[in-house]
ZAMARGU-4260 file (C-alpha; in steps of 0.2 Angstrom, whole numbers, plus 5000, padded with zeros to 4 digits):
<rodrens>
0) 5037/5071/5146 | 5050/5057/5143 | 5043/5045/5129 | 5043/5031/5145 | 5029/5039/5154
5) 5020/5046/5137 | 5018/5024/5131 | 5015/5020/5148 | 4997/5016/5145 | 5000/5010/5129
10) 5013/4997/5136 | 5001/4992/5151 | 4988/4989/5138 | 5000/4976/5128 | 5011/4970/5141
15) 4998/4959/5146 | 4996/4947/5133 | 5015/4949/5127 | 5019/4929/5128 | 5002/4921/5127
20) 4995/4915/5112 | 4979/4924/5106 | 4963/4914/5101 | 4967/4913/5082 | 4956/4921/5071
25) 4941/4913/5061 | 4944/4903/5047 | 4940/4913/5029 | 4939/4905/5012 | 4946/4912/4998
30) 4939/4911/4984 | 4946/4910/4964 | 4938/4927/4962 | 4947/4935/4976 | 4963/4929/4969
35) 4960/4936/4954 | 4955/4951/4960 | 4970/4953/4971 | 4980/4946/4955 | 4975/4962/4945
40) 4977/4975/4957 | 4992/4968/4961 | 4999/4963/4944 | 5004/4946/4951 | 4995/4934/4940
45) 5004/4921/4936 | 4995/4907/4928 | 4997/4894/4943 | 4985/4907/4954 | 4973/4911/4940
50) 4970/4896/4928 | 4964/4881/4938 | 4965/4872/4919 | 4981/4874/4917 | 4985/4869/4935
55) 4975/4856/4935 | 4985/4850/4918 | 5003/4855/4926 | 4999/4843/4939 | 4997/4855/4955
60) 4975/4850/4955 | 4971/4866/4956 | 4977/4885/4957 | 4986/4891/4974 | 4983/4908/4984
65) 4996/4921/4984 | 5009/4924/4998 | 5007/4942/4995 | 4987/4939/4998 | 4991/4931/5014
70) 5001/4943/5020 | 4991/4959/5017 | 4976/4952/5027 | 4988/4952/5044 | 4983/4969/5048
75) 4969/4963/5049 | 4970/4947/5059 | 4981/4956/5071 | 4963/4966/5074 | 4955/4955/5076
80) 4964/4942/5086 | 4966/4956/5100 | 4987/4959/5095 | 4980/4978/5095 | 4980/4993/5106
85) 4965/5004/5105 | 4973/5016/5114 | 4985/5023/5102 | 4981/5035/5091 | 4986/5026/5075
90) 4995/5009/5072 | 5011/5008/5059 | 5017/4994/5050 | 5034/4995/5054 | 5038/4979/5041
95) 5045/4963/5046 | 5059/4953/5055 | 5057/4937/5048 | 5044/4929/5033 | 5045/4912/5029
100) 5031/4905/5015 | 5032/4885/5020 | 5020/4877/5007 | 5008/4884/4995 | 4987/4886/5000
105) 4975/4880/4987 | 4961/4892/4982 | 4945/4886/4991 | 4953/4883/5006 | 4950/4891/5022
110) 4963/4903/5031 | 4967/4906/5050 | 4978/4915/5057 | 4987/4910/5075 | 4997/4925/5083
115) 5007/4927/5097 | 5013/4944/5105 | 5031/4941/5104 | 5038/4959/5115 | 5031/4976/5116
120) 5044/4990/5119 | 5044/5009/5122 | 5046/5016/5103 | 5051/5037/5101 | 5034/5036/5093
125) 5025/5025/5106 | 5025/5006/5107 | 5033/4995/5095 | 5025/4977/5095 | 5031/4961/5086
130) 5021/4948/5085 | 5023/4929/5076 | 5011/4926/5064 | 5007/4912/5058 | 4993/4907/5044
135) 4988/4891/5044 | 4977/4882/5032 | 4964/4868/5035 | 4970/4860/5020 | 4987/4857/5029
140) 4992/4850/5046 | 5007/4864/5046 | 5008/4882/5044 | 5007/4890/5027 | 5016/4906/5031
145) 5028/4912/5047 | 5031/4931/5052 | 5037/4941/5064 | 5026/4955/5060 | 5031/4973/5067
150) 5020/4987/5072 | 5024/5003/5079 | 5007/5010/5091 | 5009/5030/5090 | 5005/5038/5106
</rodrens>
């Protein structure tokens, strides 16, 4: 079987919302503690996302959430915005095009993310999917972060 008719379903499930901006995800705070928590699993803790005092007294007002935290929750927004095809057997971050941090989220503030099926093509493994990601933050009038996020669906 050629790998076109194998991600047949695969594409017809996708190829429908390829274009069309999905319904953006709920808002989430993020929280000081979950900062820190992703600060030492990750070993990024740098003071201006850990100490609210000394960001307070360096003049940012308070501490800012990690890029790196933002971007590891886009598997998940991708969920569940609908930018997901239930039908393949197993989704694989295939990594990124394009990221583009704009300005920095406070902690405390709520996240969202908007998403936008950018193209699905036929992938030797089944159905390789970029989408634009962008995380916005209600403390902001702009987006935070931009990616082109890329997943490969195996059939």
């Amino acid at each position: 079987m050629t790998d076109t008719l194998r991600n047949a379903p695969l594409l017809a499930e996708i190829n429908s919302k390829v274009g069309v901006a999905l319904t953006p995800t709920a808002w989430v705070n993020v929280s000081q503690q979950e900062v820190n928590d992703f600060g030492r699993l990750t070993g990024e803790t740098l003071w201006i996302h850990t100490d609210p005092d000394r960001a307070a007294a360096e003049g940012f007002g308070t501490t800012s959430i990690q890029a790196s935290l933002m971007l590891a929750r886009l598997g998940g927004w991708a969920q569940e915005a609908g930018a997901w095809i239930n039908a393949a057997r197993v989704p694989l971050v295939y990594g990124y095009d394009r990221v583009r941090i704009l300005q920095s989220a406070p902690v405390g503030s709520e996240l969202r993310c908007a998403i936008t099926i950018r193209k699905a093509e036929p992938h030797r493994l089944g159905v390789k999917m970029t989408c634009e990601m962008s995380v916005e933050c209600s403390a902001m009038t702009s987006p935070v972060i931009v990616a082109d996020w890329i997943t490969v669906f195996v059939a």
